[in-house]
C-alpha positions in Angstrom: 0.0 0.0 0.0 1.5 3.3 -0.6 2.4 6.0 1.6 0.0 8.5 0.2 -2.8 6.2 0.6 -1.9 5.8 4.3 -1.9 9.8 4.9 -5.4 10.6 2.3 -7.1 8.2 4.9 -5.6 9.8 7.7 -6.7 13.7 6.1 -10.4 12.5 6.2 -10.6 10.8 9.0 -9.3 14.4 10.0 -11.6 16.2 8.3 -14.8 14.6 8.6 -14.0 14.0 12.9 -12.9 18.0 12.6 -16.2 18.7 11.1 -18.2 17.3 13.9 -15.5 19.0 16.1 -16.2 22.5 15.2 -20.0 22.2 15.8 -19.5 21.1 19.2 -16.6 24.0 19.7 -19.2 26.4 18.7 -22.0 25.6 21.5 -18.8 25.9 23.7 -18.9 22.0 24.8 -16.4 20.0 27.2 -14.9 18.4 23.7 -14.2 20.4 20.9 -12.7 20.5 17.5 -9.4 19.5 18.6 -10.6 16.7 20.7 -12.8 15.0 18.0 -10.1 15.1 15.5 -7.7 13.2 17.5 -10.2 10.3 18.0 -10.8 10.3 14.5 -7.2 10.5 13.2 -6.2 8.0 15.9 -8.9 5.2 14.8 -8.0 5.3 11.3 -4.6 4.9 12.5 -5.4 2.2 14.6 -7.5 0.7 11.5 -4.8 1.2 9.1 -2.0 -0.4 11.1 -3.8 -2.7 11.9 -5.1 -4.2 8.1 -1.6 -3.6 6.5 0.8 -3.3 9.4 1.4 -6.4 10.6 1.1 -8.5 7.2 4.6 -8.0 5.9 5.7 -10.0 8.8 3.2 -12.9 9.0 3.8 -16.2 6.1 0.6 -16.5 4.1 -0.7 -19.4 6.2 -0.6 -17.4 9.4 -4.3 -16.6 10.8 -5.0 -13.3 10.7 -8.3 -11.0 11.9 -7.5 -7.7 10.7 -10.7 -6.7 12.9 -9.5 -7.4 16.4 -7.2 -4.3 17.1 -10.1 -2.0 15.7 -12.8 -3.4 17.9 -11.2 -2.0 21.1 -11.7 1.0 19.8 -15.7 1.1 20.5 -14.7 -0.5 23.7 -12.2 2.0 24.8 -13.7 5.2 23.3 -16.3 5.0 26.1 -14.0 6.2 28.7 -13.2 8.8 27.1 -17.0 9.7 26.1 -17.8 9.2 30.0 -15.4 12.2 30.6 -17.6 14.3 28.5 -20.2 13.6 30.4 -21.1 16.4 33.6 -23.8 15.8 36.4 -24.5 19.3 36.8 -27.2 19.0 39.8 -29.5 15.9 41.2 -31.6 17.0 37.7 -29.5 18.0 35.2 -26.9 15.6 33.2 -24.5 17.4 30.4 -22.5 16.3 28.1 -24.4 13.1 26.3 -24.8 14.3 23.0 -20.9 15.2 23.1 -20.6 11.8 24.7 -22.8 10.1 21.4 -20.8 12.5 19.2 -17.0 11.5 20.2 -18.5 7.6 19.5 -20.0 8.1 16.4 -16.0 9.8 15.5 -14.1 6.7 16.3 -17.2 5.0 14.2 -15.6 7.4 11.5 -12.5 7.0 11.9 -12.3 3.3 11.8 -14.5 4.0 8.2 -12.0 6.2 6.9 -8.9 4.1 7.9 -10.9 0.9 5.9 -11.0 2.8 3.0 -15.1 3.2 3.6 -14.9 6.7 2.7 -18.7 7.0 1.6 -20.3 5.4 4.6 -18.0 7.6 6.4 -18.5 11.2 4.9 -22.6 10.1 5.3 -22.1 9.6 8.6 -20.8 13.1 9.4 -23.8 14.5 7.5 -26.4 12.9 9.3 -24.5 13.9 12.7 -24.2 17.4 11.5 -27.9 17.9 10.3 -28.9 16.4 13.6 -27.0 18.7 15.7 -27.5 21.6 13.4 -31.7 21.2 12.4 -33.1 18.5 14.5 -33.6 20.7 17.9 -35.7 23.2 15.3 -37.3 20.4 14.4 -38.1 19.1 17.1 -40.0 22.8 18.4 -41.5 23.2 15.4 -43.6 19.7 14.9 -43.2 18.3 18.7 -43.5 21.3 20.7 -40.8 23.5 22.4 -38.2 21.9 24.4 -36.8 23.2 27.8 -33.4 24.9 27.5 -31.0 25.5 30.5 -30.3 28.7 31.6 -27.0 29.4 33.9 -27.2 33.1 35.8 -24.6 33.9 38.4 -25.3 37.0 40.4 -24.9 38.3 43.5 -26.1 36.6 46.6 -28.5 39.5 47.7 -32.2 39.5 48.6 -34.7 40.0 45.9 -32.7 38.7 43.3 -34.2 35.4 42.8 -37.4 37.7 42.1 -35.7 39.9 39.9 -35.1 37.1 37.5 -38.2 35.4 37.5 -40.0 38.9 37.2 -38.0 39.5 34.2 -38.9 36.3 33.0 -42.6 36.3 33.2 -42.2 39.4 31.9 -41.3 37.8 28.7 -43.7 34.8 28.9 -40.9 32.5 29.6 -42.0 29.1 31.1 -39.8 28.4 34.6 -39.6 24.5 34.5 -37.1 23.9 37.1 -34.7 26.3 39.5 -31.9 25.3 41.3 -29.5 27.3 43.2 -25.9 26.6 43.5 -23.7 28.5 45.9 -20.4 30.3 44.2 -17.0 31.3 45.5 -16.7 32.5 49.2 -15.9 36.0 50.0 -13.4 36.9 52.7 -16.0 36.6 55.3 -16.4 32.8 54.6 -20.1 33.3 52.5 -20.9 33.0 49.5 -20.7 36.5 47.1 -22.4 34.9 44.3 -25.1 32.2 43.5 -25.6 30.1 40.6 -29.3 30.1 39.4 -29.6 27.4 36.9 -33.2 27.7 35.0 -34.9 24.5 32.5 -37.0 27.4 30.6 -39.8 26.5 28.0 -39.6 29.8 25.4 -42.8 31.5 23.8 -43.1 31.6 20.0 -41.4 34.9 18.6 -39.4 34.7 21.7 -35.2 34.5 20.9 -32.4 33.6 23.3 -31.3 37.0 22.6 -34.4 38.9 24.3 -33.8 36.5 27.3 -30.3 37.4 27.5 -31.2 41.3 27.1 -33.9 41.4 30.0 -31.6 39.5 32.0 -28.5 41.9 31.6 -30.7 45.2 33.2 -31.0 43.3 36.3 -28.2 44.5 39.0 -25.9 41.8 40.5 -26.0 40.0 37.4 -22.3 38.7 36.6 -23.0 36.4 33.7 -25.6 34.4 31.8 -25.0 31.4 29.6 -27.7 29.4 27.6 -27.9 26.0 26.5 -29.9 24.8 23.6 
């Protein structure tokens, strides 16, 4: 097999993992582009060895499952995935669809290093246009879903009621609330609290005009969403 061969495999196995990669980078997840192009890269190398590494060295009448090497791979990938994965609260779990995501990459990277480089490249479609269109989807024919909000202010009376004030102000459905302490202050309390929200949002109703109501409130130090 020639060299060239050996590095195209490895250059989509790299670009189709990098692919998936960047969409998770852009919603700011615990693995990112970086991360799911190594596990793709590194299961086509592990596929590639494997097939053609060892064969120069073994007589023609020497058993041989090319498949064996590779198959740890699904095996082993789910450490990895289960480092993804965040309990954020007794209610809320992070990190599956990452979790799924960094699976399906080995999946591709093994495709890639076999030479399957159709099956592979329609495999990182179908991820993409889940992650990218299927939560749209999903609001528009199955009803809206509840997103997590994150807002860490300041550990003061009323501001609990501040938020949810702004929020009904807005028609925003409060699902769930939970409260998480932040960092201690020199005199041993909390300065800050973590109000995590599961929201249901109206129709004509963005992230954005969540985001802006949220920012006039005083205390406020940050606000993150989660589709």
């Amino acid at each position: 097999m020639e060299a060239w061969l050996f590095i195209e495999r490895l250059l989509v196995a790299a670009v189709l993992g990098g692919l998936i990669g960047w969409e998770r980078g852009q919603r700011h997840k615990q693995a990112g582009l970086k991360t799911h192009l190594f596990v793709a890269v590194g299961s086509a190398l592990i596929t590639v060895t494997s097939i053609y590494g060892f064969r120069p060295y073994l007589s023609p009448d020497t058993p041989y499952d090319p498949t064996r090497i590779p198959a740890q791979i699904v095996s082993g990938i789910g450490f990895l995935g289960a480092g993804a994965i965040l309990r954020r609260s007794d209610w809320t779990v992070q990190g599956l669809t990452t979790a799924a995501t960094l699976w399906v990459v080995a999946a591709i990277g093994i495709a890639a290093g076999s030479g399957f480089y159709l099956p592979a490249a329609a495999a990182t479609a179908i991820v993409l246009a889940s992650t990218l269109f299927l939560p749209r989807v999903e609001d528009r024919f199955f009803g809206k879903k509840a997103h997590t909000l994150t807002i860490v202010v300041e550990d003061r009376p009323g501001r609990l009621g501040a938020i949810t004030a702004a929020l009904g102000a807005l028609q925003v459905d409060i699902v769930q609330v939970n409260l998480r302490p932040g960092e201690e202050g020199p005199d041993g309390r909390p300065e800050d609290v973590a109000v995590e929200l599961a929201v249901v949002l109206p129709p004509r109703r963005t992230p954005l005009d969540v985001v802006a109501a949220l920012k006039g409130i005083a205390g406020v130090r940050s606000i993150d969403w989660e589709p």
